[in-house]
C-alpha positions in Angstrom: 6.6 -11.7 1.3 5.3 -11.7 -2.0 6.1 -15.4 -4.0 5.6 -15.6 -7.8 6.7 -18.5 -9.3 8.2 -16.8 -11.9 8.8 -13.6 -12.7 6.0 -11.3 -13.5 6.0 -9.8 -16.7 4.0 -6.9 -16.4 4.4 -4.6 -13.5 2.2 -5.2 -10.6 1.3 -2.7 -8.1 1.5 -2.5 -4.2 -1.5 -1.6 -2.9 -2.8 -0.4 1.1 -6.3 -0.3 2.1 -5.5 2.7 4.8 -8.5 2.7 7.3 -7.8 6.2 8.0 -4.8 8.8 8.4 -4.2 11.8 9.7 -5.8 14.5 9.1 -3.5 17.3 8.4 -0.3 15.8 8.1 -0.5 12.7 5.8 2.2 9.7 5.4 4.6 9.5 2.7 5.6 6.1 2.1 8.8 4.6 0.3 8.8 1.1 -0.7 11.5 -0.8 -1.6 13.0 -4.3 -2.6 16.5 -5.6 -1.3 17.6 -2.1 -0.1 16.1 -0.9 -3.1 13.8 1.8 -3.5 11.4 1.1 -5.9 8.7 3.5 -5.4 6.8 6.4 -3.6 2.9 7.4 -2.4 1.4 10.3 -0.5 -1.8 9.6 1.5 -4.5 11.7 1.3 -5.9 13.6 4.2 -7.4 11.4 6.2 -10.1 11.9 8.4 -7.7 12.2 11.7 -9.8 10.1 14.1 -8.7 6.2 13.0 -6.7 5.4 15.7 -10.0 6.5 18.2 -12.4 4.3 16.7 -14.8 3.9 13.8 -16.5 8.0 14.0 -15.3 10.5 10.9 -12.5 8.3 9.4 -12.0 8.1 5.9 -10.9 5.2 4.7 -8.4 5.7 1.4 -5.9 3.0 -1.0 -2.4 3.9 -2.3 -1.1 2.2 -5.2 2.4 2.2 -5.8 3.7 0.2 -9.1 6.5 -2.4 -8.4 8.7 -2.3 -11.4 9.0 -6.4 -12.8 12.4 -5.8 -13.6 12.7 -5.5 -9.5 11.1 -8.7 -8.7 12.4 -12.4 -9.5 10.6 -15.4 -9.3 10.5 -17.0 -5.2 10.8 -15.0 -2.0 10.5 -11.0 -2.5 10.6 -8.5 0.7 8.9 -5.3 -0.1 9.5 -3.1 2.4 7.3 0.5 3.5 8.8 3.5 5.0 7.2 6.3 6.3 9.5 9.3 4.8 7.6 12.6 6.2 4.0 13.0 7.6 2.6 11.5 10.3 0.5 8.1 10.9 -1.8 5.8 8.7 -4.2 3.4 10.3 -3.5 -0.2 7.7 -6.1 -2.2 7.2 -4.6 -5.0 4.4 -1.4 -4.7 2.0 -1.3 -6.6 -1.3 0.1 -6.7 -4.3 -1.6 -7.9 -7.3 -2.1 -7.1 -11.1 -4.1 -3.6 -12.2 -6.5 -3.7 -13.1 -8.3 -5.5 -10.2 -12.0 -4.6 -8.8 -11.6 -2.6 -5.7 -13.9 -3.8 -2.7 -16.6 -2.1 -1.1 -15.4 -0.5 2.2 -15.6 -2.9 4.9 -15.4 -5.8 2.5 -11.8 -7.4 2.5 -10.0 -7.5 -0.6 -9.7 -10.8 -2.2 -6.8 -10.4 -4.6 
């Protein structure tokens, strides 16, 4: 759930920090907002071995931007569909206001 206290007047993104995914089939992802779709991503090859541990992953971010106009001030549910491909390992889902300093990998976001 995502609570602004008013409606945002600029259009912030969704973002996932994706630990890894696979490597030859990547996720596409659909997000939406009551039943809504509101926007799309393709993950990048990934480095295939995230669900096995820490060796050869590649650790990627997707951005998708919400449209304000979508969102009202209070309770929002975004939801993420995978549409075709295959998994993603998720490390942290956000969404905040571009620009925003991306962390270091293996640093959490903060936003």
């Amino acid at each position: 759930m995502c609570e602004p206290a008013t409606s945002p007047s600029a259009d912030p993104t969704f973002t996932a920090w994706l630990y890894d995914t696979h490597d030859a089939v990547p996720p596409a992802l659909r997000l939406g907002r009551s039943g809504a779709a509101v926007g799309t991503a393709h993950g990048r090859a990934g480095g295939g071995r995230g669900h096995r541990g820490a060796d050869g992953i590649k650790p990627s971010t997707l951005n998708v931007t919400l449209p304000a106009a979508n969102l009202k001030a209070g309770d929002n549910t975004v939801t993420i569909t995978t549409t075709n491909g295959s998994w993603m390992v998720c490390d942290a889902f956000g969404v905040r206001q571009l620009p925003w300093p991306e962390p270091a990998i293996g640093q959490r976001p903060s936003g």
